[in-house]
Backbone bond lengths (Angstrom), bond angles and torsions (degrees), N, CA, C in turn:
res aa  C-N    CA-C-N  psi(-1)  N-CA   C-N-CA  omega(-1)  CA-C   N-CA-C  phi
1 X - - - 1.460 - - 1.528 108.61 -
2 X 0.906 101.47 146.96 2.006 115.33 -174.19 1.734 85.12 -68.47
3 X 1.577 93.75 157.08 1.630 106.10 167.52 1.316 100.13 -64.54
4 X 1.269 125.08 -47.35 1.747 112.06 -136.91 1.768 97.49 -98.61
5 X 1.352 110.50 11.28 1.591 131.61 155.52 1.412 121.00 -79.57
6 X 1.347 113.86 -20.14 1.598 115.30 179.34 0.994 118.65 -64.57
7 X 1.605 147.72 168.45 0.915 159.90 128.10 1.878 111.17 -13.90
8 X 0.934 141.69 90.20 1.350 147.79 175.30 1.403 103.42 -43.48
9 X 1.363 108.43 144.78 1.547 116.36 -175.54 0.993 119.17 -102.35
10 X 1.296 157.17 161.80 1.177 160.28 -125.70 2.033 92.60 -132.69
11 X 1.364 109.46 138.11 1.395 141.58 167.37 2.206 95.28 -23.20
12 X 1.777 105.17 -60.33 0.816 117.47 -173.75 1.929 134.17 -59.55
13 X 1.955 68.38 -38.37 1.963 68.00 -175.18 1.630 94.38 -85.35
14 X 1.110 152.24 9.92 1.405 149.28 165.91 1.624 112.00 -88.49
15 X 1.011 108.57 -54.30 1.712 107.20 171.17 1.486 116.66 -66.43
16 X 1.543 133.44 -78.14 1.065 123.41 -176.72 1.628 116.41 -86.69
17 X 0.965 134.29 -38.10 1.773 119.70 149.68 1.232 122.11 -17.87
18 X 1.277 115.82 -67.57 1.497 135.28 -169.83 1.587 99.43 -57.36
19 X 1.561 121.47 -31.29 1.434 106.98 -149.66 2.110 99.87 -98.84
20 X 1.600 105.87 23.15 1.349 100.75 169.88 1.449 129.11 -36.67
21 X 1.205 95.06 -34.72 1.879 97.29 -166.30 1.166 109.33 -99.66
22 X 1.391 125.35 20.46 1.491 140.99 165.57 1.393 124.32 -83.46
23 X 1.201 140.79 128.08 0.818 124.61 167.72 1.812 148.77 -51.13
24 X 1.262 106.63 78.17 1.767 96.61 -171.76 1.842 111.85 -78.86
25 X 1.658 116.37 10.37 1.249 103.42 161.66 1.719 143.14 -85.91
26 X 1.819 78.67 6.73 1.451 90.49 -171.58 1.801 84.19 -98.94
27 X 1.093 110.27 154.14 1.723 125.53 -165.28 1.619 95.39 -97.56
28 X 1.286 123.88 -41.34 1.489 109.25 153.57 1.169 147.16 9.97
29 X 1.385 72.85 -87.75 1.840 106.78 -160.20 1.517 99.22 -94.62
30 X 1.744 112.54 -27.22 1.601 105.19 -174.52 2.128 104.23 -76.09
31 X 1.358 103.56 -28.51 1.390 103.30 173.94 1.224 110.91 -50.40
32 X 1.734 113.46 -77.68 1.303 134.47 -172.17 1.405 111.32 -42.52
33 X 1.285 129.03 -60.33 1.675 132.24 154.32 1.290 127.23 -19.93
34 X 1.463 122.94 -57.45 1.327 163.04 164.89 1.575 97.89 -48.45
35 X 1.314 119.96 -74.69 1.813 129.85 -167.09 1.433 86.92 -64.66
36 X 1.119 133.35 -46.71 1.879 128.46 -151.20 1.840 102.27 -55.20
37 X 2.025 84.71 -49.18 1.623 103.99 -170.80 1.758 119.22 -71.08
38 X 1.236 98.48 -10.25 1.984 104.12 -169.07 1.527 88.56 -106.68
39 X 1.342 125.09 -25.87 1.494 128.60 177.51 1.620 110.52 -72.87
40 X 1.724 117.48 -57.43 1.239 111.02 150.45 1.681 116.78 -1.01
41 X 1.382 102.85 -96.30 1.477 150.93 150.50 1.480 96.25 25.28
42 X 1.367 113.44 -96.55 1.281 142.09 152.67 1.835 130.19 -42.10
43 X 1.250 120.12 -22.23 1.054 115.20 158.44 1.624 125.34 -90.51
44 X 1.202 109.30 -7.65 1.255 124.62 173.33 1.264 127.89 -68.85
45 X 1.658 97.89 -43.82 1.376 118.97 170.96 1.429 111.30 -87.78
46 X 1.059 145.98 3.23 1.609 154.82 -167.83 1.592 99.05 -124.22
47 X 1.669 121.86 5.46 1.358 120.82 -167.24 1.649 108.63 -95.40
48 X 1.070 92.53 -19.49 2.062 107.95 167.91 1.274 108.43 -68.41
49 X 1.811 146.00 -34.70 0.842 170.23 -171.54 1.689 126.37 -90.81
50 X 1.602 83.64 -20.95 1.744 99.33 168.60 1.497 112.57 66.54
51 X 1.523 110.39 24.77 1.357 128.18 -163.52 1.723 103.83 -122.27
52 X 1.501 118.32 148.96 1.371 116.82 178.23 1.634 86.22 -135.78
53 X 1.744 100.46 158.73 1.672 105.37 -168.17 1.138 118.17 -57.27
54 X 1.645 127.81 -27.75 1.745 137.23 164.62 1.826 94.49 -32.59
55 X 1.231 95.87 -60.72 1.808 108.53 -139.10 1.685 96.19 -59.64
56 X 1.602 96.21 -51.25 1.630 115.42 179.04 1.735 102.79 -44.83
57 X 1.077 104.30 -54.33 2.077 117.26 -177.60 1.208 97.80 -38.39
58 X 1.451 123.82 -68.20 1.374 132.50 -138.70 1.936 86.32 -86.48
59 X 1.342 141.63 -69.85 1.219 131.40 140.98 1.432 119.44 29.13
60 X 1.101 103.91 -85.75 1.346 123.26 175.80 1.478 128.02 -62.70
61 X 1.664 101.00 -36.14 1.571 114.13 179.27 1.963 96.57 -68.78
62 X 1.166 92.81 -35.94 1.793 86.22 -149.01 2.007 92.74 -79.84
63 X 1.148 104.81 -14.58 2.013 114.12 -167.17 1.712 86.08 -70.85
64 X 1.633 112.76 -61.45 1.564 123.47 168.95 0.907 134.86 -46.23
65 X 1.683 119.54 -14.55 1.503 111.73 -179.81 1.704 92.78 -162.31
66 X 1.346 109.59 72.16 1.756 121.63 179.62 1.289 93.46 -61.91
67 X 0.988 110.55 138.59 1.766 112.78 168.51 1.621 123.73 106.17
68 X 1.428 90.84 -14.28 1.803 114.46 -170.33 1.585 112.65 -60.51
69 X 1.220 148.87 151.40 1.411 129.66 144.94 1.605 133.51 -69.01
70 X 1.164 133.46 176.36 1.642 109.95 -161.99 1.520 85.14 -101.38
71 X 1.306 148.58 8.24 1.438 152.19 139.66 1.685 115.97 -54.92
72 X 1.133 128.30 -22.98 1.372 146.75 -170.47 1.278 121.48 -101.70
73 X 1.630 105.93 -36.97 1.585 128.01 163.36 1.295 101.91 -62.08
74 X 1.291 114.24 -55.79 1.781 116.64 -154.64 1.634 93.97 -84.05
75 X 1.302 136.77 -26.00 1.219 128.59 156.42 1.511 108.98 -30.90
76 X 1.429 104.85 -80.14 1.762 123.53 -153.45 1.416 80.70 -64.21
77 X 1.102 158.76 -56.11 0.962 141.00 -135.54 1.638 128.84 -113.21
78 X 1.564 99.25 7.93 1.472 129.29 171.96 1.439 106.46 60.16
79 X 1.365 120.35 19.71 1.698 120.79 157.51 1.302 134.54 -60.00
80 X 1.254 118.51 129.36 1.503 118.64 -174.45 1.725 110.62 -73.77
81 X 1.121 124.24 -173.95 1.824 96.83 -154.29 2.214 89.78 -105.37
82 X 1.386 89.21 -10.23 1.804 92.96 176.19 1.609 102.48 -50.70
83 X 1.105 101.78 -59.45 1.961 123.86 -136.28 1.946 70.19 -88.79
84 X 1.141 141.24 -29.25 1.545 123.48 -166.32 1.441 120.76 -81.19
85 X 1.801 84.12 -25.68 1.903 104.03 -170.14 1.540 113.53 -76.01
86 X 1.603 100.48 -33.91 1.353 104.80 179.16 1.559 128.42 -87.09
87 X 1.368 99.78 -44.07 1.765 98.56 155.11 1.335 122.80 -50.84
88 X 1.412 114.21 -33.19 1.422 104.28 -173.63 1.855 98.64 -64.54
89 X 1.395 110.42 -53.86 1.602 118.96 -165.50 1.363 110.45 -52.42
90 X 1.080 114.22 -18.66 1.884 136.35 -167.39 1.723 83.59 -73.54
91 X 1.294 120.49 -65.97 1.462 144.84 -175.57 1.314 108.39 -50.10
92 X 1.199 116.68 -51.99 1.701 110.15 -159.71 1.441 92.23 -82.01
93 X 1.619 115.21 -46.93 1.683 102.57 170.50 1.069 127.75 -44.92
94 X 1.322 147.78 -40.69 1.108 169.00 -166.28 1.932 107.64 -75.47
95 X 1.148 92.13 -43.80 2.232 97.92 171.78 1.616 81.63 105.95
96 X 0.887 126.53 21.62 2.203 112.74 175.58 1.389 100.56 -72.73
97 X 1.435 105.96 -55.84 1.545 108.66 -147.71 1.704 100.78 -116.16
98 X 1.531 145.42 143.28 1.250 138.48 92.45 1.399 153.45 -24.84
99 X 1.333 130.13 134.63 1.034 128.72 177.16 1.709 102.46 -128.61
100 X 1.345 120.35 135.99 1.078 115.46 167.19 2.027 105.19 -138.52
101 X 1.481 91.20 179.95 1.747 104.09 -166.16 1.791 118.33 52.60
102 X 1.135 103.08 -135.08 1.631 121.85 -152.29 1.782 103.83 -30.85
103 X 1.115 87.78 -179.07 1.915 84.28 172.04 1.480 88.48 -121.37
104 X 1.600 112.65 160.14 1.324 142.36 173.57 1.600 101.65 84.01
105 X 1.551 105.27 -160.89 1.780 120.29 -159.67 1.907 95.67 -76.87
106 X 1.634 105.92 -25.15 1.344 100.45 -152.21 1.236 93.47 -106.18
107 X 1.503 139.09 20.26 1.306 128.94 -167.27 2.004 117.74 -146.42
108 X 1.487 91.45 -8.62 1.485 106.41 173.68 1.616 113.96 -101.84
109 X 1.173 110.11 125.71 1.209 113.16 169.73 1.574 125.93 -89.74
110 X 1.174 121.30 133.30 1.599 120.60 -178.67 1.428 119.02 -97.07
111 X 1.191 106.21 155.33 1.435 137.18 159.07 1.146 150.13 -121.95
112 X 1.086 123.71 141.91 2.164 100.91 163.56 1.186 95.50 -98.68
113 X 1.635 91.98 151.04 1.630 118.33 172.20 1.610 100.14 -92.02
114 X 1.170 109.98 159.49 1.498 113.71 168.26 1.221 127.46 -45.46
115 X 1.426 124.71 -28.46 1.850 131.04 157.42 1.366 91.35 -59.48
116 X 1.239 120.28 -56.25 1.720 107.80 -168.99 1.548 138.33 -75.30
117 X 1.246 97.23 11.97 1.226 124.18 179.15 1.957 111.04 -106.26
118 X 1.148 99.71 -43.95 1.107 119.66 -169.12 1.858 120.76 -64.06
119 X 1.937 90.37 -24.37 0.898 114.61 -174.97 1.489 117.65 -108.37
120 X 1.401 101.55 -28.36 1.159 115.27 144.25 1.734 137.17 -7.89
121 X 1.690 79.29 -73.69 1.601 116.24 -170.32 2.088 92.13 -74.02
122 X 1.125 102.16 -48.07 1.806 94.62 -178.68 1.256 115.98 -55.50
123 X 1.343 114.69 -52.46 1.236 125.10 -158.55 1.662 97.54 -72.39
124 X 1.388 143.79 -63.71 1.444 155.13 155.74 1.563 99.88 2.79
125 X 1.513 102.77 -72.08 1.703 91.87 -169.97 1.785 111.52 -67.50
126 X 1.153 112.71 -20.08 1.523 115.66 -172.71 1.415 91.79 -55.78
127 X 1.733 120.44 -59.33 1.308 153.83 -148.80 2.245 80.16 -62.03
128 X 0.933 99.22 -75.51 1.313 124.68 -179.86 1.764 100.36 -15.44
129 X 1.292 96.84 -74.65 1.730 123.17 -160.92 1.881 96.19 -59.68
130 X 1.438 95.38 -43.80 1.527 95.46 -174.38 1.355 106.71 -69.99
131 X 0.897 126.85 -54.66 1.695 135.09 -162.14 1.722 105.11 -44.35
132 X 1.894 96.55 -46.40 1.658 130.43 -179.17 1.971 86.78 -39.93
133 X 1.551 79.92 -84.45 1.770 91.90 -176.29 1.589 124.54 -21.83
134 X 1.353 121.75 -45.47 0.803 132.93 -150.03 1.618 103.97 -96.56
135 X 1.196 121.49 -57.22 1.455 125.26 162.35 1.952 115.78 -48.46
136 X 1.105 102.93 -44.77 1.833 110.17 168.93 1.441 106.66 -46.31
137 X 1.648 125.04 -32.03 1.320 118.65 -167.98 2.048 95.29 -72.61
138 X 1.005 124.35 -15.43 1.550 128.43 176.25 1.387 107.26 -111.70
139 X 1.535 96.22 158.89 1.430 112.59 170.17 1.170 103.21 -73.96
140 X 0.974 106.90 171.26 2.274 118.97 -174.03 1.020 102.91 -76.21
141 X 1.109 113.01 -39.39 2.271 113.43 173.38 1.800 92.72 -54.30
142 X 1.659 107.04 -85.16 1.644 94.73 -169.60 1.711 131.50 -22.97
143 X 1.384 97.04 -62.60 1.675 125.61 168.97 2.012 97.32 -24.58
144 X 1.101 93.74 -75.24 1.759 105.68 -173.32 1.344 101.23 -64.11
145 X 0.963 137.88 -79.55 1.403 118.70 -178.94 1.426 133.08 -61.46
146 X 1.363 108.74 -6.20 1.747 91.30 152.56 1.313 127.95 -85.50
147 X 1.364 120.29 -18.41 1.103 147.56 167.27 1.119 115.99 -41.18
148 X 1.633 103.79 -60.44 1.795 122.03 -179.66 1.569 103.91 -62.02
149 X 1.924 108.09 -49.49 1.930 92.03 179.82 0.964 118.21 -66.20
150 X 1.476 119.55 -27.69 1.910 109.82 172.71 1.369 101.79 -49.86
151 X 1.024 120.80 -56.96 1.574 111.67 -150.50 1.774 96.80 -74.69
152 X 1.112 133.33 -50.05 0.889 147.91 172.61 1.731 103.63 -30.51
153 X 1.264 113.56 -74.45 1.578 122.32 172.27 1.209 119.58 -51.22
154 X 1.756 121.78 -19.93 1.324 101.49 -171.82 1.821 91.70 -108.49
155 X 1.096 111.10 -20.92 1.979 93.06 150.53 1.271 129.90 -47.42
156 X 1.624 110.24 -51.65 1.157 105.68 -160.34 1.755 91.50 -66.54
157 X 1.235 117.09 -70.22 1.538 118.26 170.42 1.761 120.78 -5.51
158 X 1.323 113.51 -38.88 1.225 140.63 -155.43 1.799 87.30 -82.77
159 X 1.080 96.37 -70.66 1.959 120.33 -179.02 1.456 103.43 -39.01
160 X 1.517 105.85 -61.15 1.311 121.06 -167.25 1.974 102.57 -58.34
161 X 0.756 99.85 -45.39 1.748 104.39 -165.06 1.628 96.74 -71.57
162 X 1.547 127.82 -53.16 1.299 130.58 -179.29 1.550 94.64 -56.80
163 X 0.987 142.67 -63.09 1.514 136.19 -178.13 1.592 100.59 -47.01
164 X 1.059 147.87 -44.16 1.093 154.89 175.17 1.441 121.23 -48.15
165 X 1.133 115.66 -59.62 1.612 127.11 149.63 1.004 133.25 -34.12
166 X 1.443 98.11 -52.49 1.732 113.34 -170.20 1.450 106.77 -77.47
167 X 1.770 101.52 -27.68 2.237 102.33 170.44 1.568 89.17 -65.68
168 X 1.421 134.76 -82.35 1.277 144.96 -179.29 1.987 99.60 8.69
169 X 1.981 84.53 -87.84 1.550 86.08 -170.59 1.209 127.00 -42.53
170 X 1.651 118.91 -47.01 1.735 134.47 165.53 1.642 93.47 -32.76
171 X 1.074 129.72 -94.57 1.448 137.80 -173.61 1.126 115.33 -19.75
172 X 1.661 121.08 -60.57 1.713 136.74 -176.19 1.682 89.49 -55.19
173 X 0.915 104.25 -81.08 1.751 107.58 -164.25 1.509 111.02 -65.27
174 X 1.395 141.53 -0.83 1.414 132.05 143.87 1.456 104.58 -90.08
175 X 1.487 135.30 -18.04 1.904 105.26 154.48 1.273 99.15 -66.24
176 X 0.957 144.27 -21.69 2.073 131.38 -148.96 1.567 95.59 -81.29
177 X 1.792 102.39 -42.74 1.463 102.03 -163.85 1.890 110.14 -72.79
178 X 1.356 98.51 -28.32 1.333 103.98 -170.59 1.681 108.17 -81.02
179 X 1.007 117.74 -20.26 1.795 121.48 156.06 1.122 113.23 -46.50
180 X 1.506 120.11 -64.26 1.269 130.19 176.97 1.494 137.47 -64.22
């Protein structure tokens, strides 16, 4: 039988099937792999809504903390200021979000507008139903304890990098002193 006669394969067995000879012991790449595929997941279902999981994040960040700056968002929410600047602009075009006062990330305060609220509220239960879905594929033990190593891993990650800095700065400022 011709290939392009077969039975067509599913989204799934091509992405993670295929990726056997990859490394999933490095925690990396098994996260990032992992987030790409549950992000998939979720943007798929947020695609009726004209929404991708960034857009939904920031949505949600700004409904949770009206008044916040988009420097404060991307804090809590461990965004790099690329991926924050442009979702937000995606947003304000769109009528979701407000910004009022200061100029830049650290000086405007946000809002939702009533479209952004509205949409808010749609997108949440989608968010809701999927999340549902997705945890149902595990028992309540699995569910909770992967849950706990995410969070768990992205502390330690968290720890690890602030220790990292703090060698950094030690280093920067004992060359500075030894110049001098």
């Amino acid at each position: 039988m011709h290939y392009l006669m077969r039975k067509p394969k599913t989204y799934m067995h091509y992405s993670m099937a295929r990726s056997d000879f990859l490394d999933f012991d490095c925690l990396a790449y098994a996260t990032r792999r992992t987030g790409r595929a549950v992000t998939n997941l979720f943007n798929a279902r947020l695609a009726s809504l004209d929404l991708n999981v960034a857009q939904f994040g920031l949505l949600a960040a700004v409904g949770k903390m009206p008044g916040a700056t988009l420097a404060a968002i991307g804090e809590a929410m461990l965004l790099d200021e690329s991926t924050l600047a442009r979702n937000f602009a995606v947003m304000e075009r769109r009528g979701l979000v407000s910004a009022e006062g200061g100029r830049g990330r650290g000086g405007k305060h946000l809002h939702l507008t009533p479209a952004g609220i509205s949409l808010a509220k749609a997108a949440s239960l989608v968010w809701t139903r999927t999340n549902r879905n997705l945890a149902a594929e595990f028992s309540a033990g699995e569910a909770a304890a992967g849950r706990a190593f995410l969070k768990a891993l992205g502390e330690a990650s968290q720890r690890l990098k602030a220790k990292d800095e703090k060698r950094v700065r030690r280093e920067s400022a004992r060359a500075v002193a030894e110049r001098d």
